[in-house]
Every structure is written in C-alpha cells, then in structure tokens.
C-alpha positions as CSV (number, residue, x, y, z in Angstrom):
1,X,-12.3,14.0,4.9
2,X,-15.6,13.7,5.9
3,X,-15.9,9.7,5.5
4,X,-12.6,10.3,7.7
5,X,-14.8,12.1,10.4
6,X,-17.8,9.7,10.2
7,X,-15.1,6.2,10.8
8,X,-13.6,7.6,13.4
9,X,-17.0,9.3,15.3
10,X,-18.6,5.6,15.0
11,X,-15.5,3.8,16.4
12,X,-14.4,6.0,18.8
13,X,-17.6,8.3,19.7
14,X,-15.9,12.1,19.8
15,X,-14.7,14.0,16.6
16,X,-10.6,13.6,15.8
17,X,-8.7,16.4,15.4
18,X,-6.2,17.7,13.4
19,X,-3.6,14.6,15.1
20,X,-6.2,11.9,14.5
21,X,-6.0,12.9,10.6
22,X,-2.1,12.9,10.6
23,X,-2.1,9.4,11.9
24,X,-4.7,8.0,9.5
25,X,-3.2,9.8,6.3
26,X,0.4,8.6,7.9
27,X,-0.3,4.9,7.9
28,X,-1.5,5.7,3.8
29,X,1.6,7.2,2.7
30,X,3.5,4.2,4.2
31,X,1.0,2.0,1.9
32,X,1.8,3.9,-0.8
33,X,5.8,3.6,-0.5
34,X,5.2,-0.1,0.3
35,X,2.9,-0.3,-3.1
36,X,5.9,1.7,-4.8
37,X,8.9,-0.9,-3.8
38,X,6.8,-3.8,-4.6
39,X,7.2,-5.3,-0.8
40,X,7.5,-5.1,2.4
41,X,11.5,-4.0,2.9
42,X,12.0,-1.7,5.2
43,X,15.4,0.0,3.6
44,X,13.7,0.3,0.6
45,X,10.8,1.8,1.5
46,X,12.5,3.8,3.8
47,X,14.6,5.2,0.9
48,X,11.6,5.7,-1.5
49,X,9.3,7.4,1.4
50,X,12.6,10.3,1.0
51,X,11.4,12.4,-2.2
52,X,7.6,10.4,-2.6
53,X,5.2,12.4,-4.0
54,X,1.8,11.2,-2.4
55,X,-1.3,12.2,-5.0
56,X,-4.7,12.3,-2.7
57,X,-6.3,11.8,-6.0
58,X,-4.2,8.7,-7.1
59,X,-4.2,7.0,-3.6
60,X,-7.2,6.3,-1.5
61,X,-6.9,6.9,2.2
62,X,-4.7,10.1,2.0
63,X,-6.2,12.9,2.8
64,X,-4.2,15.4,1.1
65,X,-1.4,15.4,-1.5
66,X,1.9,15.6,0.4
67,X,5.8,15.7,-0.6
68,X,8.5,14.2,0.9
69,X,11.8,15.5,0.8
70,X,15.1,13.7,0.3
71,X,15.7,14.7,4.4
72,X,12.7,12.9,5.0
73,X,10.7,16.5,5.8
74,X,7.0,16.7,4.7
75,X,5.6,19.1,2.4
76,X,1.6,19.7,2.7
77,X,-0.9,22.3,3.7
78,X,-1.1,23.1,7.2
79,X,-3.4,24.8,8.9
80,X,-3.5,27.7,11.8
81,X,-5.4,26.8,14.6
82,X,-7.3,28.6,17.1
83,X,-8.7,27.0,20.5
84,X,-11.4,28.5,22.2
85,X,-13.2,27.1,24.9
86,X,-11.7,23.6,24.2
87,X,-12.6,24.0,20.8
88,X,-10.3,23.9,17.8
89,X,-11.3,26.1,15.0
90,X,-8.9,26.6,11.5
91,X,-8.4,30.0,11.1
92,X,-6.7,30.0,7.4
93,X,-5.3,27.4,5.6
94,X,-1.3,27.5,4.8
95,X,-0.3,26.1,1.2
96,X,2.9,23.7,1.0
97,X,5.8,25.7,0.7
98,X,6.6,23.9,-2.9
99,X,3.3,25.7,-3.9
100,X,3.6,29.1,-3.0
C-alpha cells in the first residue's frame, strides 16, 4: 500500500484515494486471470475472472486478497469512510463477507 501511495504521489502530485486503489489493484486481478488462461482471450479470461481467487501474497500488484464469484461480484474488505473537511478518513475496516 504504501509503495502504492508513494507511485502515485510522484506521478500525479496529490494522495489517491480509496478509487485510485481500486483501479490499480483492478488492472492486477485482470493480470492475474490473463496469467491463469495462459493468454490473452477475452472469453476465457472472462470466464476464469467468475470464481478467481486473487492471493495479495501470491500476486504482486494487488493490494488485497479478493474473491470473485461465479456472478462476477467481488469479495474483499471494504472500508467505512468518513469525510470531513474534504478529507477522507477510514473509520473501521469491514471483513469480506466469505470471512465473517
């Protein structure tokens, strides 16, 4: 997370939030269906990214594990937000529902 923060602050000089992360760890969970199928075809990978297990410990890039259902639907910790004076500041930190 925080080599995340310091990319992102150097390219684009202000701090991402929570969306910035979503799109970076997105682009590494396609990778890692890609890497799966063994190429780049899009019905496969389409059908391997429905139930894909993402490991943030097995693939670099992703931020967080995260589980992907056979209706496509993702499975990850979330976090409640609060903003306060154009700040956002994480309150608690919600567990994937597979985890409770």
């Amino acid at each position: 997370m925080r080599a995340f923060r310091a990319k992102f602050e150097k390219e684009y000089k202000y701090v991402a939030d929570h969306n910035g992360i979503k799109g970076y760890t997105g682009v590494f969970i396609l990778k890692a269906a890609i890497d799966k199928v063994g190429k780049l075809d899009r019905k496969a990978v389409a059908q391997t990214l429905h139930s894909l297990q993402v490991s943030a410990a097995k693939e670099p890039g992703v931020i967080m594990d995260v589980s992907i259902n056979s209706n496509g639907d993702l499975d990850r910790e979330s976090f409640l937000v609060e903003a306060r004076n154009g700040k956002q500041e994480v309150k608690e930190t919600l567990p994937a529902i597979g985890k409770k």
